[in-house]
N, C-alpha and C positions, 0 to 999 in steps of 0.2 A: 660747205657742200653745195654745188651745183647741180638741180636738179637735170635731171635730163628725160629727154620726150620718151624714152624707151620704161621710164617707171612713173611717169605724170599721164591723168585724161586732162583734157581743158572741156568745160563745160561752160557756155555763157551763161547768165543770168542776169537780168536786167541790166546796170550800169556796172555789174561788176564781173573780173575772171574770172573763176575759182577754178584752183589747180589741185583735183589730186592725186596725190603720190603718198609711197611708203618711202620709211628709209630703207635702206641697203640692209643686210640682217647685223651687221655690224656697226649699223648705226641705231637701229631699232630701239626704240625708248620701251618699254611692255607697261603695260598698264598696270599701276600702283597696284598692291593688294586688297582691295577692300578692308577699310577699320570692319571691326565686328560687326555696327550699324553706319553704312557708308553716308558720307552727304552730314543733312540734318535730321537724318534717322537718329543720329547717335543721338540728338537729345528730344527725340520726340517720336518713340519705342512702339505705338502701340499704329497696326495697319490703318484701322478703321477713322485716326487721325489724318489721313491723306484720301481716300477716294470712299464714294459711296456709289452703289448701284441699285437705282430705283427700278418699281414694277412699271414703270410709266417707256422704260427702257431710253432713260438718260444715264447717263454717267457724270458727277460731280467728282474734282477732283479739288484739294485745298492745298494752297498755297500760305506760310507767313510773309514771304515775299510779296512786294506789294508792286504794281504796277504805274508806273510813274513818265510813262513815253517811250520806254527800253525796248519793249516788246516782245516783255517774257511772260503776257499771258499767254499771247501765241505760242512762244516756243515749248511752254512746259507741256501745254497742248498737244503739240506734235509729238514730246516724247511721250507721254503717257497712250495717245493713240496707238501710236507703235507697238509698245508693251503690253496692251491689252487685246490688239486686235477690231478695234473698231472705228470706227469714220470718226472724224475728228468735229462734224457736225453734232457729232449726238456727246459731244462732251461738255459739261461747264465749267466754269470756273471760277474759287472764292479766294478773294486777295482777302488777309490782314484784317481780320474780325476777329477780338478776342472769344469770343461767343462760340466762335466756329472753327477758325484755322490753326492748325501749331503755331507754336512760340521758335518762332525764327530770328527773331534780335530785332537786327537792323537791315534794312536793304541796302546794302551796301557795299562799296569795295569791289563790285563788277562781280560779284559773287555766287548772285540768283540763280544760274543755271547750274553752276558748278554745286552748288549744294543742294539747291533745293529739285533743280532737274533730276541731280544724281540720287538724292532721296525719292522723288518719284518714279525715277526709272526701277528703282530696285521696289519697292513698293509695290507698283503696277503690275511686274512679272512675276511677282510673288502670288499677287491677285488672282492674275490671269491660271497659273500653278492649279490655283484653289476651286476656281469657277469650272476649269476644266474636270479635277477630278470627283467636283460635283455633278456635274454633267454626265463623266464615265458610269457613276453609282446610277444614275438615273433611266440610262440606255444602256446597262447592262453590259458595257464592252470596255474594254482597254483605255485609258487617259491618253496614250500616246497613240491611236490611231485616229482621232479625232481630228479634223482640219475644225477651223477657225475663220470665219468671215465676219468683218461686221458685228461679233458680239454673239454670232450665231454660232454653236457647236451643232457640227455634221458628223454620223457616226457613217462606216462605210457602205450599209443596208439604208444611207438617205434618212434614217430617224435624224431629230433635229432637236435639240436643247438651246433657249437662248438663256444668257445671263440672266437677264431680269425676269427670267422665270426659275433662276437658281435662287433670287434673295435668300429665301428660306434656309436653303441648304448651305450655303457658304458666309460662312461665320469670318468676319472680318475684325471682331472684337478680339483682338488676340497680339500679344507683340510681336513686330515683325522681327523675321529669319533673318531674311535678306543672303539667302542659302539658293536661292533662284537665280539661273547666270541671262542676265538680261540678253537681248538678243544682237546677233550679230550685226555688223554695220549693212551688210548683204540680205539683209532680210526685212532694212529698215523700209516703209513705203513713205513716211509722212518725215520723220529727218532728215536733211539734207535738203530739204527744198526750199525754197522762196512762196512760202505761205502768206494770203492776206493779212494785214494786223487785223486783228480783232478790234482792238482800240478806238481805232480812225476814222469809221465812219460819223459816227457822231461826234467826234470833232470837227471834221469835215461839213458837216449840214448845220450844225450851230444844235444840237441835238443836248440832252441833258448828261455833259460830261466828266464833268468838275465839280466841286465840294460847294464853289461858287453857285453853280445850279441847284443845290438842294433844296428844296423846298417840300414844308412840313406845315400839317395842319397848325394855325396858328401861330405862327412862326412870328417871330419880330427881329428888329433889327439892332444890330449894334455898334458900336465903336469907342474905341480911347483915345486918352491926349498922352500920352507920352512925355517924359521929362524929357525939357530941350536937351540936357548934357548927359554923359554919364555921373552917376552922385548927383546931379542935381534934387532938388527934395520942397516939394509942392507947401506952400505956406499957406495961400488959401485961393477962392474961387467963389463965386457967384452962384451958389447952387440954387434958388430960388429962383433965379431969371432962367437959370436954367429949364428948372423943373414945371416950367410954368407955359415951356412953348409946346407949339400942337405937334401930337402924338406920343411928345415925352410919356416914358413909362417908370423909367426907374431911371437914377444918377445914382452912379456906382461910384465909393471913395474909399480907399480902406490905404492907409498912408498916403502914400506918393502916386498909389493907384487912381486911374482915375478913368471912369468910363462910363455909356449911356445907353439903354435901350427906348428904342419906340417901334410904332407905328407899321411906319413907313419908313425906306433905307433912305430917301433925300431929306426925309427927315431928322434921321441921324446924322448926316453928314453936315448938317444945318447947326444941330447942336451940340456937336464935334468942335465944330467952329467957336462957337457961343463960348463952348469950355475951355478954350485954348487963346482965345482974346483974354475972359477973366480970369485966368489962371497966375499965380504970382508965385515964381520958386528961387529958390537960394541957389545958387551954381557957385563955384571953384574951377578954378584953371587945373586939370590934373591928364591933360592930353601930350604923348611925347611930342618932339619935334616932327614935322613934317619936310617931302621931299628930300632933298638928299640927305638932308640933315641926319633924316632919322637911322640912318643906315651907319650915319659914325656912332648914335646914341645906340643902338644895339650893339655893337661891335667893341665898345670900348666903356660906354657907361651903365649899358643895363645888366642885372643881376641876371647870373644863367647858371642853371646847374648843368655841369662839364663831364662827358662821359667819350670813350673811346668806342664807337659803334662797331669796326672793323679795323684788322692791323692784319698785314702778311710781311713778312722779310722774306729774303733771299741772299744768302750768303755768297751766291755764284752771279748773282749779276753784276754787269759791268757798270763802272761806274758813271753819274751823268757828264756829259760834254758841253750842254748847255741848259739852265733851266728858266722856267717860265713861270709865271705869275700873272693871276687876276682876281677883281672882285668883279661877281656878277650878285643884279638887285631885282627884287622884286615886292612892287606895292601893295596895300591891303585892296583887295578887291571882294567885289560882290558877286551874289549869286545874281542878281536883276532877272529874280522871276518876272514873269511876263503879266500874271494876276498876282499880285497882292496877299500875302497871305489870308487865309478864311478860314473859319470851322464854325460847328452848330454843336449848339451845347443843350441839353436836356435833361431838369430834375422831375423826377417823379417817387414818390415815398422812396424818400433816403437813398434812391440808387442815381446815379450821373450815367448817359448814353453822351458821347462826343463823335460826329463826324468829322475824322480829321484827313488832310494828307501826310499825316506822320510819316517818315519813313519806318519804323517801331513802334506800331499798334500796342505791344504787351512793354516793352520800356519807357512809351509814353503814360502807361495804365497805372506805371508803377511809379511814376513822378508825382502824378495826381494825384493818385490812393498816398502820399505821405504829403503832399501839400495841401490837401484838405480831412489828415489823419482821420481813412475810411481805410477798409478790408478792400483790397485789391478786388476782390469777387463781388462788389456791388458798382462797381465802372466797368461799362463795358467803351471800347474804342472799334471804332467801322472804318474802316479805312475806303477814302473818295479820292482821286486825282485832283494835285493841283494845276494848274492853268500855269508851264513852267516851273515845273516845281521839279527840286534835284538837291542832291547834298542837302547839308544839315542848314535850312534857311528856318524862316520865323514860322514852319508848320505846326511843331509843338508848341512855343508861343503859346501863338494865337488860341489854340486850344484850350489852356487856361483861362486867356485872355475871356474865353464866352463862357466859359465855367462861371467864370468869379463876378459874371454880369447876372448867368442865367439862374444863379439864387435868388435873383432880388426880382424874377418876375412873373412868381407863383405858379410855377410848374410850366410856361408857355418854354417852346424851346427858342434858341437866340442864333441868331445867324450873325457872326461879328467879323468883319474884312477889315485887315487893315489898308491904311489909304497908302497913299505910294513914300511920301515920306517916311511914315512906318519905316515900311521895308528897307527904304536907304539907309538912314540913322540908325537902325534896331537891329536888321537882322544880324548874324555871326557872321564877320569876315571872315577869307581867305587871310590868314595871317603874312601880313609882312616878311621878306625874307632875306640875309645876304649870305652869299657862297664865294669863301675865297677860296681859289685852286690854285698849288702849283705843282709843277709835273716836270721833270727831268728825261732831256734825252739823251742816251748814247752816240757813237762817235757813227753809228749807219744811222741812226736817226729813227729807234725804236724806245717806245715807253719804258724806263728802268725803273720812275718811281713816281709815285702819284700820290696827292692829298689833298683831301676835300675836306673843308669846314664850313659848317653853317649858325647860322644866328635862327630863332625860329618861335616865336609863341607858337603856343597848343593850336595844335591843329582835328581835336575832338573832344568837344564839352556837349555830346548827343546827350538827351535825357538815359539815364540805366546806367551812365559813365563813371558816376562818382555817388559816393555817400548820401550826397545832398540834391535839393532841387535844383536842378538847372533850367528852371525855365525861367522867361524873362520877369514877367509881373512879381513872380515871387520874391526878387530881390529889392520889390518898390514898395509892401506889402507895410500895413502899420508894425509889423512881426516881423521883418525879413527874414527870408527865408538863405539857409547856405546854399551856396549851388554845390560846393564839394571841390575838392583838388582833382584838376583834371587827369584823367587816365595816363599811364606810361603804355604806348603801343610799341613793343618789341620787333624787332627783329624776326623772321625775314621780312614783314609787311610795312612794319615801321609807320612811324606817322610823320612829324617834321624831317627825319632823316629817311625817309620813303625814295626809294631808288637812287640813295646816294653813293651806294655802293656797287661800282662800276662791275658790268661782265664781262670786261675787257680782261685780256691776260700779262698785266702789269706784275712783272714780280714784286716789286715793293708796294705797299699801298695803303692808306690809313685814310678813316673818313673818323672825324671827331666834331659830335651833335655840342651846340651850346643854346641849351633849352631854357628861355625866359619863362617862367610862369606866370607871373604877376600881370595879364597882359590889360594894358589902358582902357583896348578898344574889345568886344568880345569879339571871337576867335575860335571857329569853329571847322567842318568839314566841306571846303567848297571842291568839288571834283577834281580828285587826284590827290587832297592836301598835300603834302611837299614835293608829289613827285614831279609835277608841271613844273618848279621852281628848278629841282636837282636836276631833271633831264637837262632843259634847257640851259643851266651852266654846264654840266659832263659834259653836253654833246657838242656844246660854243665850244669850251677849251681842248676836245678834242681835233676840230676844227685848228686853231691856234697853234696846236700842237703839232698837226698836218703839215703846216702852210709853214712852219718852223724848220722842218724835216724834210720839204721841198718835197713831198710825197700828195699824191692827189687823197682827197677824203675817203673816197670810196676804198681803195687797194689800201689806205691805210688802216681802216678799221677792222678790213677782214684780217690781217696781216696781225693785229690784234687781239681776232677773236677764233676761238675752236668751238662754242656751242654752232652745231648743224645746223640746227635751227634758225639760232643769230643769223649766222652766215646765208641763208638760203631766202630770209627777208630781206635782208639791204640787198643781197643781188638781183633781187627779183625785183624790187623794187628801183633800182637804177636801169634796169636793162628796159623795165616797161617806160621808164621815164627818159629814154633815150639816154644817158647818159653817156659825155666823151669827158676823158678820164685829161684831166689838166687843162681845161677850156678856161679860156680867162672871157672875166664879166667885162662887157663894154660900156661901163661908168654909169649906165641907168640899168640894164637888165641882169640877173644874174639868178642863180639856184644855188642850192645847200641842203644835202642829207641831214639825215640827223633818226637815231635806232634808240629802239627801251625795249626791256618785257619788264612790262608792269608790275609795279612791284615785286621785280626779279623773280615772280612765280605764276603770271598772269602770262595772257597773249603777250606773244611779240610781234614788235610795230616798228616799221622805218614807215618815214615820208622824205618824199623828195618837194621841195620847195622851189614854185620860181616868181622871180620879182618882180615891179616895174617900180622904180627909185624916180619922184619927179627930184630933180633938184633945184626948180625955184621954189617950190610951195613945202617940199619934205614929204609928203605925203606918199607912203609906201602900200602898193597894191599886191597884192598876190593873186597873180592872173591863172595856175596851176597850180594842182598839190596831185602827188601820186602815191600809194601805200598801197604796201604787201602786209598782208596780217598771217599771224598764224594763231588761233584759237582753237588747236585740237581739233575735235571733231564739232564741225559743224550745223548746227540747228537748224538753223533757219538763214541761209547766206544774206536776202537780203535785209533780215535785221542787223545781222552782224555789218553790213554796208552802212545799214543806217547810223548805227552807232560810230563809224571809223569817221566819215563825211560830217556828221552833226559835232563829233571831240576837233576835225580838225579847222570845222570853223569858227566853233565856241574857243578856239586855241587863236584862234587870227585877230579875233577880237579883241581875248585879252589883252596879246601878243602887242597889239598896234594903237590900244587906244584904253584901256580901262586901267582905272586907279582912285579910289577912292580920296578924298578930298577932307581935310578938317584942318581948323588951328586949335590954338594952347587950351579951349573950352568945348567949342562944337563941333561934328559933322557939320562941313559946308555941303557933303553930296545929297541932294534930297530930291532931282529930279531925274529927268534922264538927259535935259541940257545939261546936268551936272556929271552926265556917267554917259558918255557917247557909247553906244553899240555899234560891231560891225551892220552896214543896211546891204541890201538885196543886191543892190550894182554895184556889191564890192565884193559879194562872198566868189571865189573862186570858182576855177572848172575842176572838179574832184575825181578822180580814177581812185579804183581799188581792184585788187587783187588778191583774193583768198586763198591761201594754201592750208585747203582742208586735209586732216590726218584721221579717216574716222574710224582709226584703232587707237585712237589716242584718249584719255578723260576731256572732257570739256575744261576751257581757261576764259577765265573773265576778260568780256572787250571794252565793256564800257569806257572806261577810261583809258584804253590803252593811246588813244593817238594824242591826246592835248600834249603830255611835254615835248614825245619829238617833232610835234607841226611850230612848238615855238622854237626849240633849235632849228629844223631846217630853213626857216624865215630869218632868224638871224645871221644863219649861214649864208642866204641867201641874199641879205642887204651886204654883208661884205663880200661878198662875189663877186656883186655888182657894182662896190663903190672902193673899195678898199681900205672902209670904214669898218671897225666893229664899234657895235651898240652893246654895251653889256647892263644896261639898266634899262627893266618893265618900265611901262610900254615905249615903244617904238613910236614917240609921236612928232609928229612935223617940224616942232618945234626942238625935238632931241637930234632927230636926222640931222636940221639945216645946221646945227650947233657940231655937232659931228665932221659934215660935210667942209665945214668953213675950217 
């Protein structure tokens, strides 16, 4: 579908376009039907779980979704102001307090708005229903002639009813309908805009805004030593030199565990140290092979359990004329939060409080409550932002981690950070990946038949996932604790086999997951899990596939695809990106598309990609990226910007330089010399392009841009060299290896 000026407005908005348009009535998607209880209503039934309305004339609304940089406290904000009619000033708002907010899982999956928006939206209107026909009973007139400002009800004789002088009358304890048709997109004032974050300022002023900042009457400090390896196992240590320096308070040991509170935090850090000079443990070599190695040892020697994800036949296509073959790799990589993971942990008569950045305040509550067999209802979890903190890194950890110190220091609470090593060695990988594809064309040089296989450890071991404890201490514990077999994530969302299942219109086509469980190293949810991996081989070998068939990328993908949608991002997304259809790269510069909807159920995302290739040094730049999104109806545009520009240069980074590091016993990556980040004079010039539908449900964006910014980069060094790179990362030393 080609949008055209006579059914799109263009609106600017700070650095981005947003285009909207409807489709044609013929192409019109109608909005789902609402389940019974839409969103995460369905499991969290009762109204007065979501918003309150004080006599103070605030409004509190509650979120389980928790706020971690995204910038969905703003956006729920904005929907809930909408639905109830009042400034978006007078609203507040409670992330991920077992104490306070519904039980919403995990924040994750780019899912926040789409559920827990769509649960407040219907929520709110519901409200709003209630407060007005408390209002009508009160002024003696009709519900339906009342206007609405601000919270204020106006009867047509000028009498006035505000909410917060209805508390009384409007009873919110009750399970929600959700029988209330929330309001139209033409009626929205605070949707659709480009609102301030809430968030930012106090990140911005150095302000109290992170877990890291909390500070508590009597608070002390914490930290542990870590076993150097995986299996490794603590034989003894010096705890008296330990326990003997200033501010020491307590030396925590409970097997392999091994941890310290004081004072003062450089205190801690001091006998951190102390602990980790006299510490003596037993190690085994039990690490796979590393670099390329490891990728034959997945593929041919580690155990996998083999399933058929997807299979289509076609009895009428013609048959292939030429076919193609590749393997594309990708390494374990890290989350490399920016601060360290941290939490504060808190005993007082038999009950645990933990400030954590969990992403799952009530599946973190319930890892705890059976690793230190307590009633779930005597822990409470508060959920604080981490400093970079995203996917499943060491926030639940660590939580533990200052649990199992803050018993031993008579009720003071513990503030316990891990150091940076920590985090490299410790936290959960991105799991390892290979994808072989081969794909047949016909005699005009259209896709007859496609297969995709990958290799893959678990790519979710969240706390709530399995039987057992998954947190880390607990497997080092005098008791070890199980963590549980990791979850199987189905289809359509998938987890290692996560958008492997192409939208393209391949009559033939087979994707077959071979899933390692047993994994070396841990292995958990780094942004996107598989789908960063799958985009960027589909969208390489569709590429390959292209340049096979003498067909330029762009006219071949559409050529490919009938979702509207599909089609109406990658064109939108070439046409802004100037795109000439068969331009050849001139051996240093070059560009490459590359298209996803996120977990084939999420926003859809193309980027276009362009390069600069040195070929003495190898070192590949990406001087532009441009994308078109489509996420439904949109919130808040410029968070949805933020999110496209932040996946598409946390994707460059990967893309060109990250990869974790170990041999047959240790992690060698323990710093950030050991794990280069993309820096500031590298990150790209970023364009975006919103194609808002706001008759559409809301799609999660978070993740949508990281796998196609690494296909269109990949696309984009063979463009320009007439090189393909099909093994993470892209780095100088792989280019020059390439090049030569």
């Amino acid at each position: 579908m080609k949008p055209s000026l006579s059914r799109r407005d263009f609106l600017k908005t700070g650095s981005a376009l947003v285009i909207s348009f409807s489709l044609a009535p013929e192409l019109a998607f109608g909005q789902a039907k609402p389940a019974p209880l839409p969103g995460s209503l369905n499991n969290n039934r009762m109204l007065n779980a979501w918003l309150r309305i004080d006599a103070d004339g605030s409004v509190t609304i509650f979120s389980g979704k928790i706020e971690l940089g995204q910038g969905i406290g703003t956006a729920l904000t904005q929907v809930a102001a909408d639905e109830l009619d009042v400034d978006l000033k007078r609203i507040k708002i409670v992330h991920g307090d077992t104490a306070l907010t519904p039980n919403e899982g995990q924040t994750a999956g780019s899912q926040s708005v789409e559920n827990s928006g769509t649960a407040l939206r219907f929520a709110c209107a519901e409200a709003r229903d209630i407060l007005l026909n408390a209002a009508a009973a009160k002024l003696g007139v009709a519900a339906n002639v009342l206007s609405v400002n601000d919270g204020v009800c106006t009867a047509p004789d000028g009498k006035t009813a505000a909410y917060w002088d209805l508390v009384a009358d409007a009873d919110f304890k009750r399970e929600a309908q959700a029988k209330i048709k929330p309001k139209a997109a033409s009626e929205h004032r605070w949707v659709g805009k480009s609102i301030a974050r809430r968030d930012i300022p106090n990140k911005m002023t150095g302000g109290a805004a992170y877990v890291q900042d909390v500070r508590l009457p009597g608070m002390v400090f914490g930290r542990v030593v870590r076993p150097p390896s995986p299996g490794a196992r603590l034989v003894s240590f010096d705890e008296a030199a330990v326990g003997s320096m200033p501010g020491v308070i307590a030396v925590v040991r409970n097997g392999s565990f091994l941890g310290v509170a004081t004072e003062r935090e450089e205190q801690a850090i001091r006998a951190r140290e102390a602990l980790k000079k006299s510490a003596r443990w037993k190690e085994s070599a039990s690490l796979p092979p590393s670099g390329d190695a490891l990728f034959e040892h997945l593929m041919t020697k580690a155990k996998s359990e083999d399933s058929v994800v997807n299979r289509r036949t076609s009895a009428t296509a013609p048959s292939a004329a030429r076919t193609l073959n590749a393997v594309y790799t990708r390494p374990y990589q890290c989350h490399g939060s920016i601060g360290p993971s941290c939490a504060v942990a808190q005993w007082s008569g038999g009950k645990l409080t933990v400030w954590t950045h969990s992403q799952g305040v009530y599946p973190l509550r319930g890892e705890l409550a059976k690793a230190f067999a307590m009633e779930p209802s005597n822990i409470r979890c508060i959920h604080a932002e981490g400093a970079g903190c995203y996917g499943h890194n060491g926030a639940d950890d660590v939580a533990l981690d200052a649990a199992l110190v803050a018993r031993m220091t008579g009720g003071r609470p513990v503030k316990l950070q891990w150091m940076r090593d920590d985090e490299f060695q410790w936290e959960p990988y991105g799991s390892a990946m290979a994808m072989k594809l081969s794909g047949g064309l016909d005699a005009q040089g259209n896709v007859v038949n496609w297969r995709h296989e990958l290799w893959s450890y678990p790519h979710s071991t969240r706390p709530g996932a399995s039987k057992g404890v998954n947190l880390l201490a607990g497997r080092h514990l005098e008791k070890p604790l199980d963590p549980g077999s990791p979850p199987y994530i189905p289809q359509p969302a998938g987890g290692a086999d996560r958008n492997a299942i192409p939208l393209y219109d391949f009559p033939n086509q087979e994707v077959v997951k071979h899933y390692l469980q047993g994994a070396p190293l841990r292995t958990s949810a780094l942004r996107t899990l598989g789908g960063y991996a799958n985009v960027f081989a589909l969208e390489s070998f569709i590429d390959e596939m292209a340049l096979a068939a003498g067909a330029d990328p762009v006219e071949f993908r559409l050529r490919h695809m009938k979702d509207p949608r599909a089609r109406a991002v990658i064109e939108v997304t070439a046409q802004r990106a100037g795109w000439q259809a068969n331009a050849k790269g001139d051996g240093v510069r070059g560009r490459g598309i590359a298209f996803s909807q996120y977990k084939n159920l999420a926003c859809y995302c193309a980027v276009v990609a362009e390069v600069e290739v040195d070929r003495t040094s190898g070192k590949v730049r990406v001087t532009r990226a441009v994308s078109a999104v489509d996420a439904g109806q949109i919130v808040n545009p410029d968070g949805v910007v933020n999110q496209i520009e932040g996946g598409i240069i946390q994707s460059a980074s990967w893309t060109l330089m990250e990869a974790v590091r170990y041999d047959r016993t240790r992690v060698t990556t323990r710093s950030w010399a050991d794990y280069p980040i993309i820096h500031f004079n590298d990150v790209p010039q970023v364009e975006v392009v919103l194609l808002n539908r706001p008759e559409e449900r809301f799609l999660g964006v978070g993740e949508g841009s990281q796998g196609p910014a690494a296909a269109a980069i990949a696309n984009a060094i063979a463009h320009a060299t007439g090189r393909r790179l099909r093994a993470l990362p892209f780095t100088p030393e792989r280019v020059k290896q390439a090049l030569a």
